[in-house]
N, C-alpha and C positions, 0 to 999 in steps of 0.2 A: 619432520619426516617427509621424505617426497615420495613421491602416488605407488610407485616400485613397492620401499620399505612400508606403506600401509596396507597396502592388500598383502604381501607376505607376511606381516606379522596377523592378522585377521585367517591366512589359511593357517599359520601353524599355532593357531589357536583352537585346540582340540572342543572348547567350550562352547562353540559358534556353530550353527549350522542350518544353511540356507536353500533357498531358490529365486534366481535373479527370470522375469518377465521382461522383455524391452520390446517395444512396437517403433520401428521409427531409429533413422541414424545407427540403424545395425546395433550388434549387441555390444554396445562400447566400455559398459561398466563391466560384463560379465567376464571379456576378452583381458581385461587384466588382470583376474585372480587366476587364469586359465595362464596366463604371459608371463606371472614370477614363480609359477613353482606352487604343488600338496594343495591342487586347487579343490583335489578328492577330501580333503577335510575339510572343506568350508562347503561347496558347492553340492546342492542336490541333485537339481537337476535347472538344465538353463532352455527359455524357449522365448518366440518370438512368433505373429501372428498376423505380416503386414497384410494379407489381403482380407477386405472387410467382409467377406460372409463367414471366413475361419473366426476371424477374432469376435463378430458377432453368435456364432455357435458356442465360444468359450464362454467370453463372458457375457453376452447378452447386447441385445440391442441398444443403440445409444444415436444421439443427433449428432455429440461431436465427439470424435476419434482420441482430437489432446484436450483434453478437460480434464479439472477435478473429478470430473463425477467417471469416467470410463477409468480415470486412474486408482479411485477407489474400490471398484468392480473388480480391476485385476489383485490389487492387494487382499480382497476380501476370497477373490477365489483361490488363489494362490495359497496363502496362509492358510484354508482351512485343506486344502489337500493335501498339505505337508503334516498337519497333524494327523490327520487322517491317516496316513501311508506311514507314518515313522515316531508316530507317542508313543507307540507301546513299545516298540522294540529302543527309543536312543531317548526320549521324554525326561526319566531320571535324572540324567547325566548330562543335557543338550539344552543350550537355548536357542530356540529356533526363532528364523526371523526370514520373510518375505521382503523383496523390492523390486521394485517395478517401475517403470518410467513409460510416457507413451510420450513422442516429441513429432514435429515438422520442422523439420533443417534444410538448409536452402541445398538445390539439386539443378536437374538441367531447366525443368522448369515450374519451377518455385526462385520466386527471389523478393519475396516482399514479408512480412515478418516471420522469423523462426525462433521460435520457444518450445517451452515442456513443462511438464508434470513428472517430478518425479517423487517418491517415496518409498520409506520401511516400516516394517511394521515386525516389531521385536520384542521376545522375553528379555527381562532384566534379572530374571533366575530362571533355572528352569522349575517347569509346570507353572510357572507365576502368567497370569491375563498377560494380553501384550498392549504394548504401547506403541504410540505411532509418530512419525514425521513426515509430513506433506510438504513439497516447495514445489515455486511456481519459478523455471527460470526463462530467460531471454540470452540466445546465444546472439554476438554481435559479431563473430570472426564475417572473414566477408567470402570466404569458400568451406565447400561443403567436412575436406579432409581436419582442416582448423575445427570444425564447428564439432565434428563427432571426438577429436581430438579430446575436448574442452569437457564436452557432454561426459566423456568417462570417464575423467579426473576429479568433478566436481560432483560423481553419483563414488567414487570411490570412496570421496571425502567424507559424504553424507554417512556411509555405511560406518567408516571408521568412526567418524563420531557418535553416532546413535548407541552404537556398543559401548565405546569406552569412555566418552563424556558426559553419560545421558543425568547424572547427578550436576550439572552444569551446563544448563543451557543455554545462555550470553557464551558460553565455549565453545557449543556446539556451532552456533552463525561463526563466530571468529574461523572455525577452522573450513571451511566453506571454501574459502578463498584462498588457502594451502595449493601453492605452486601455479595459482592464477592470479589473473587482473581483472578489474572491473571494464578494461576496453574488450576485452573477452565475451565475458558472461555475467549477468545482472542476476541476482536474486531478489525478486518484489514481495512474493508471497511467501508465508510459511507460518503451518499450525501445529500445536505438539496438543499430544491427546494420550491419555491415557495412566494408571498407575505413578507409573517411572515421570511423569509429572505434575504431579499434584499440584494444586497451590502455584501454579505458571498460568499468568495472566497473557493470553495469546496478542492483546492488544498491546503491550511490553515487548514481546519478543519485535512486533513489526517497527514499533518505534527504535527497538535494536539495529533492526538492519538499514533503517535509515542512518542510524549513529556509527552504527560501523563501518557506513561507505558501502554497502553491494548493492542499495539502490537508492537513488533519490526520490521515490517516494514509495506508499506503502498506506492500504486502506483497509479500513475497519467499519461495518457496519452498525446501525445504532442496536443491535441484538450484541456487540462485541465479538462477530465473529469477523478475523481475516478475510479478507478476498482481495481474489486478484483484478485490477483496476477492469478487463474486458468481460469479466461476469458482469460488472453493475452497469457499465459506461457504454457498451458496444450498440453501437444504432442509436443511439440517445439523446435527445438533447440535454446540456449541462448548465447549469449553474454554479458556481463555486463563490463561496464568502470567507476573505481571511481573515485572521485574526490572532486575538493568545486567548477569549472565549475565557475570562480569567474573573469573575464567573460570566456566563452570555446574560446579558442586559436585553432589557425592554425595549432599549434603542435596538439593539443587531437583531432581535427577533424580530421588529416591526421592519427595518432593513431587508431582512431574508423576505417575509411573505408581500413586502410588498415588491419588492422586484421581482419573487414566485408569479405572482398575479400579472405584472404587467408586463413578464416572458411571455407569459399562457396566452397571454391574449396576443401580442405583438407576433407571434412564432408556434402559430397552432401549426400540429403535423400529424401524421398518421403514425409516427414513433413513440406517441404518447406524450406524459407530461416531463417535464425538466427532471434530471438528475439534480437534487442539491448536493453540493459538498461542502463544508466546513474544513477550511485546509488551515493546519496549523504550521509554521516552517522551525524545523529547531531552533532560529532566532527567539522565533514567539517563546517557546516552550521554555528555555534559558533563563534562570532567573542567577546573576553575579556569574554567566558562562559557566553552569553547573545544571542539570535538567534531572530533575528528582523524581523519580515513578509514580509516589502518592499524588506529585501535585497536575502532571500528566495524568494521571487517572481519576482527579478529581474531576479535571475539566472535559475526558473522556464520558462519565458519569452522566454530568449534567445535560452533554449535546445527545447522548445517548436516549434520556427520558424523555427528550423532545422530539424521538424521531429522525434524528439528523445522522446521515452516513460522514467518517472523519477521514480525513486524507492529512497525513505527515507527509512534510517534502522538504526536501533541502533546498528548496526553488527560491532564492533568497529576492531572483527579479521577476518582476512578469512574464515577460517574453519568454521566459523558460518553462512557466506554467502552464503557458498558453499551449507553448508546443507539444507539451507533453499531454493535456488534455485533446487537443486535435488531432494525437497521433491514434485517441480512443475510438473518435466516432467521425461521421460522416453528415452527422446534427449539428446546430445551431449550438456554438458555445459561448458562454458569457460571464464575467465576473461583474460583482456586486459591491461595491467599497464606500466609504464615505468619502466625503471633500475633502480632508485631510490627504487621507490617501493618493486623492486623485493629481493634487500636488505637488507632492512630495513625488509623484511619479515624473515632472514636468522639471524639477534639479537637474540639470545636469552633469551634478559632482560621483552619480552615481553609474553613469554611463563613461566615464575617464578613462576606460581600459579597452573597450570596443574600440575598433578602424574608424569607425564611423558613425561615435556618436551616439547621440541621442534619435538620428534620423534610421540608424540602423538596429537600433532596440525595438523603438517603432516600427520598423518596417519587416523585422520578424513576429513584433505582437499581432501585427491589425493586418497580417496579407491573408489570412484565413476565414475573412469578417467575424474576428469578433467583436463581441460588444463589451462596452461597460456601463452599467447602472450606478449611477451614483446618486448617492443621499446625502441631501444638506446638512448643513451643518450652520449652530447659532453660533457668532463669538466676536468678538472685539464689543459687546456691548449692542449691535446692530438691531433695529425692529423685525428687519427680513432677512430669514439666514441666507447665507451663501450657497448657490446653484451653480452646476456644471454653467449652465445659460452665463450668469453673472461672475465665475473666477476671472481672475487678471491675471496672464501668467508673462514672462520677460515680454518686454517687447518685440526678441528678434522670433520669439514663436508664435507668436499671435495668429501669424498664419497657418501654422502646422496644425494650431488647438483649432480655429477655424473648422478647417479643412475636415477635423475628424468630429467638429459637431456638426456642420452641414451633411456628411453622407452618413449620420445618424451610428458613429461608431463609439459614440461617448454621447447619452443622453440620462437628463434628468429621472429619478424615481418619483413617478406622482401618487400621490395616495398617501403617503405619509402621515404618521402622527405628531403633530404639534408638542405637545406637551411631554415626547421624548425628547428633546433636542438639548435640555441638559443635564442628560446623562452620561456620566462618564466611568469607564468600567475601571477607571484606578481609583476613580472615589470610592467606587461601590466595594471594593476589595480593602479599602484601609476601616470602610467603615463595619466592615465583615469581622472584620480581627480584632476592631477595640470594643466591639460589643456596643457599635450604636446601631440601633432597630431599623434608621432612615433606609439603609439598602436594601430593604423586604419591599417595598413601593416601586424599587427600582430593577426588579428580578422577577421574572415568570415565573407564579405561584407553584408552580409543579417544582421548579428549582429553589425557593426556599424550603418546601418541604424539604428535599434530600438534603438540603447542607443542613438543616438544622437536626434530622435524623441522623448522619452521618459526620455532622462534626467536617465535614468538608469544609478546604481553605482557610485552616487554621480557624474556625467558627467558634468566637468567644459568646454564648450564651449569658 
């Protein structure tokens, strides 16, 4: 169905009945059910509030205008004034449902990031509680008429599906992107709440929209609530550690806190302490190119109890991560990997499809100064494990590795534990499964409790 035929079928559906709030980009969504025709049977009433002492008298005062939190104020005022004004006379017979968007879209002068909030919040019978969908989008057209364009097609989409998919939620993201593209508009964020979704694990839906392609990344807190990457990230210095966390080992948690400590110390600021993240990429996640929800959500679980906020990304290179972490903040960012890693980043069979290289993967990762922390690693048998200080990488790079350990863009992790270095989290994982005890020695106590509670990662007692 294209944007026409969904709002026309939503007005002449006698069963619906709304009012649409829009702050921001004109009233884009509400202009097409008013555009196909019987918008009197869908629409209650439509309004918009761009100067901020109006919109602050509606719904209240607020620090930031497009946020979750001002966009929930309007759903929240919205939705109870409709009951208010129209249960008793159409309640019976009507399910009523609010939405609301508050956006910044580029204009004459705005031209540096435009995004939104938008959301519904709707019965699924009537007189039945309402339930709700929140998304966080990023409009990418590059003029303002593109950008509101987009904005009402994909608030059209929203509404059509919270109505008639709302028993299908993986349908609900799929239809999102109904007569759009991803060089358009991005969806990162998104939480469903309520009734009409019981039993939807919001940390599933985000790794949804990573897997569905509307964005390449997508972040969850260790409470398991969604958020969108500039609630946690904005102003911040960062941290990020990858991996598959398949379960997280004594090695990667001594990994995380000692590079925590020797950030804190290296890059004190008045923005506070480091963001960590734990970024897993659907490679990690992929077990035979199939990614199965319980086993994502085991290892969602385990970082969860640790305190750890989780980032899904489709960022399969560095340089991709990097950028998209510097596009958050204006701090100090830094990844944290072991010696393997740091390797494996120095191949060049993996760079074959760049102009230019291996010099120009590099030269999109490290032109933002970032760092990386890397942690030793024991193997081939050696007394003293292998250090950033001691890899040997081709000959014809020796200068470039040089280059990026002298201006301190790749340095060792010191503080380290010893007696982690041979740990490996696939031993630790087979010995999970066959029911031998040794992986309890090699997993933070807090994490054997829940898999052994929970029977997590196939855990044979």
């Amino acid at each position: 169905m294209d944007t026409h035929q969904k709002a026309l079928q939503i007005n002449l559906d006698a069963s619906h009945y709304g009012t649409f709030a829009e702050i921001g980009a004109g009233q884009e969504v509400a202009r097409w059910f008013f555009r196909v025709g019987a918008a009197s049977g869908t629409i209650a009433t439509t309004m918009s509030a761009y100067d901020a002492t109006v919109s602050d008298a509606i719904y209240g005062p607020t620090e930031r205008y497009v946020s979750r939190q001002r966009l929930v104020k309007m759903l929240d005022h919205e939705y109870r004034l409709l009951l208010e004004r129209l249960e008793a006379a159409r309640g019976g017979r009507v399910k009523f449902f609010a939405f609301a968007d508050t956006v910044t879209a580029r204009s004459f002068t705005r031209h540096g990031e435009t995004h939104g909030w938008m959301g519904i919040r709707f019965q699924a019978a009537p007189k039945a509680p309402p339930s709700q969908i929140v998304i966080h989008v990023r409009m990418l057209d590059r003029d303002n008429v593109s950008q509101q364009e987009a904005l009402g097609v994909i608030g059209v989409n929203l509404i059509h599906a919270a109505l008639s998919l709302h028993t299908d939620p993986a349908s609900i993201i799929a239809a999102f992107m109904d007569n759009l593209t991803t060089d358009r508009i991005e969806v990162d964020t998104i939480t469903f709440d309520g009734p009409a979704f019981t039993g939807v694990d919001n940390r599933v839906m985000s790794l949804q929209l990573v897997q569905q392609g509307l964005t390449e990344a997508a972040m969850f807190t260790a409470g398991g609530e969604a958020v969108q990457a500039a609630e946690v990230l904005y102003k911040k210095p960062i941290l990020v550690v990858r991996g598959s966390f398949r379960p997280i080992t004594n090695a990667t948690l001594d990994l995380i806190e000692s590079a925590r400590e020797q950030f804190a110390r290296e890059h004190q600021t008045q923005a506070g302490p480091a963001v960590v993240l734990t970024e897993m990429t659907l490679r990690h996640l992929a077990e035979q190119d199939v990614i199965h929800p319980r086993d994502f959500l085991d290892r969602a679980d385990t970082l969860g109890a640790l305190g750890l906020t989780v980032l899904i990304s489709n960022y399969a290179r560095y340089f991709r991560l990097a950028s998209y972490l510097v596009r958050q903040t204006q701090q100090q960012v830094a990844i944290a990997m072991g010696l393997r890693r740091l390797r494996e980043m120095f191949d060049e069979k993996y760079y074959t499809d760049l102009d230019g290289g291996i010099l120009e993967a590099f030269g999109r990762m490290f032109k933002n100064d970032l760092k990386l922390y890397i942690y030793p690693v024991s193997e081939d048998g050696r007394v003293r494990p292998v250090t950033a200080a001691t890899l040997e990488v081709a000959p014809h790079l020796r200068h470039l590795y040089a280059h990026l350990l002298h201006n301190g863009h790749i340095v060792d992790i010191r503080g380290y534990r010893r007696e982690y270095q041979e740990i490996y989290a696939r031993e630790v994982l087979a010995c999970i499964r066959s029911g031998d005890p040794r992986w309890e020695r090699m997993v933070p106590p807090r994490v054997v409790c829940m898999v052994k509670e929970r029977k997590l990662f196939d855990w044979r007692g």
